[in-house]
C-alpha positions in Angstrom: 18.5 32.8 10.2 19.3 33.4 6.7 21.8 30.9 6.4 19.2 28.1 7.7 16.7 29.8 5.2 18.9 29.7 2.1 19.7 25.8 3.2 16.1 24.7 3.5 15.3 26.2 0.1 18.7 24.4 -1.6 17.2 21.4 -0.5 13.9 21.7 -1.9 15.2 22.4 -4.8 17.6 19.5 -4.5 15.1 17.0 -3.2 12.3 18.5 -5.2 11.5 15.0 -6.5 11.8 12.9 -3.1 9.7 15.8 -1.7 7.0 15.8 -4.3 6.9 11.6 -4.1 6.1 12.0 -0.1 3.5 14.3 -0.8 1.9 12.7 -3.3 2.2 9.4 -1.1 -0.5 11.7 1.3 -2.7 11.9 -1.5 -3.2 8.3 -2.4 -5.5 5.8 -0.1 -6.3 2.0 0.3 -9.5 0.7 0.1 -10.2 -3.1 1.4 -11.4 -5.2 -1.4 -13.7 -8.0 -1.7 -13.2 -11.5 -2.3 -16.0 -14.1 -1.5 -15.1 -17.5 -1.7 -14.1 -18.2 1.7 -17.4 -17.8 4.1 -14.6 -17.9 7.2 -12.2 -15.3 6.2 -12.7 -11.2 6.6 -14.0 -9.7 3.4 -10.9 -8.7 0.9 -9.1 -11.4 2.0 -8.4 -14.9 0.5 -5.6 -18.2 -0.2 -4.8 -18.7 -3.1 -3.7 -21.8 -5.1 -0.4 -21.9 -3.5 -2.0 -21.9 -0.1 -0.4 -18.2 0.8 -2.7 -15.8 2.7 -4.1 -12.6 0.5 -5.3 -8.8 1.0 -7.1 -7.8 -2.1 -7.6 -4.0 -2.2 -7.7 -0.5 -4.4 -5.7 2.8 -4.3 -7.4 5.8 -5.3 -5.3 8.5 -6.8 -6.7 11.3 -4.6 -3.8 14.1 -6.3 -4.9 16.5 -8.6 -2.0 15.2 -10.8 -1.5 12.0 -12.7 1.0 9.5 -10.7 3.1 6.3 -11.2 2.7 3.4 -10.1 1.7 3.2 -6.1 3.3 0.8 -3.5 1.6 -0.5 -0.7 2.5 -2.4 2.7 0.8 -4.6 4.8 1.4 -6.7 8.2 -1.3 -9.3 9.5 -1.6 -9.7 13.2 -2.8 -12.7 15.9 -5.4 -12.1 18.6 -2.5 -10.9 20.6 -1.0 -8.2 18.3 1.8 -9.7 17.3 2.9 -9.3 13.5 3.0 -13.0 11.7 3.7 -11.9 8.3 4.1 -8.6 5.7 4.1 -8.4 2.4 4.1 -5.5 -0.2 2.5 -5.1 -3.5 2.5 -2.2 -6.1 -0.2 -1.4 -8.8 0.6 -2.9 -12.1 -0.8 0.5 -14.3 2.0 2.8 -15.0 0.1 6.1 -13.9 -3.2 6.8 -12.8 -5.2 9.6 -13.1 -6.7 11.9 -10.7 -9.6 10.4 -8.7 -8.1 6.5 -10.7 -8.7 3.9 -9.0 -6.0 0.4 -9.3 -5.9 -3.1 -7.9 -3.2 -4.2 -5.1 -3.3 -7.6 -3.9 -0.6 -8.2 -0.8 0.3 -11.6 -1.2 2.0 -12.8 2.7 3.8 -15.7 1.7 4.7 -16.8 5.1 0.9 -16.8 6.0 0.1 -20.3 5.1 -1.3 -23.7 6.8 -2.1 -23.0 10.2 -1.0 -19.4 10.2 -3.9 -18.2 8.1 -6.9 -19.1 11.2 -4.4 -17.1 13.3 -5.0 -13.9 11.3 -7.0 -11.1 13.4 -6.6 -8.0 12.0 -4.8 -6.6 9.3 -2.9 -3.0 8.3 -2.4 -2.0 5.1 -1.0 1.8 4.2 0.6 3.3 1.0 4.0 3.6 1.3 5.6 5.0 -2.0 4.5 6.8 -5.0 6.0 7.4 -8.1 6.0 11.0 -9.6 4.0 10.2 -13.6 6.6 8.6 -15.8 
């Protein structure tokens, strides 16, 4: 027992970063955006000049510490379930504050033409944060 004990606590202390970036990852959360110019498409989404399908949202910093920057995941799915594209996207401010709020936008760059009427449903989640620079 104490030998498992003494191991668990070396690793904290080794992995204190990676452990504190998981945590904090638990502390951030995505928020759907809105983007109004197409009267067909779910709110927060969009195409864009380039014809490439788009999830605009916000992170909140939810931590009672400052963080880095925050990076986010998303897949888009059919009416059947299936994933038909992902893309990632991290927040362009180099901390943000506690209760901050920052822009993401997920640009899918295989989501074009044909593909975008396809999309159903979409999930987006944080997947990395960055400890304050």
């Amino acid at each position: 027992m104490k030998a498992v004990l003494a191991w668990s606590m070396v690793g904290t202390l080794m992995l204190g970063g990676a452990a504190l970036a998981a945590d904090l990852k638990d502390e951030v959360k995505f928020e759907m955006g809105s983007a109004g110019a197409h009267a067909d498409m779910a709110p927060g989404t969009y195409v864009c000049a380039a014809g490439h399908f788009h999830v605009k949202g916000t992170v909140q910093n939810l931590a009672a510490e400052p963080v880095g920057p925050v990076k986010v995941a998303g897949k888009v799915f059919d009416a059947e379930g299936k994933v038909i594209g992902t893309a990632t996207a991290t927040t362009r401010r180099p901390s943000l504050n506690p209760n901050d709020k920052a822009d993401v936008d997920l640009e899918f760059l295989t989501v074009t033409g044909p593909l975008i009427k396809q999309v159903k449903n979409q999930e987006i989640s944080v997947v990395a944060v960055s400890p304050k620079p």
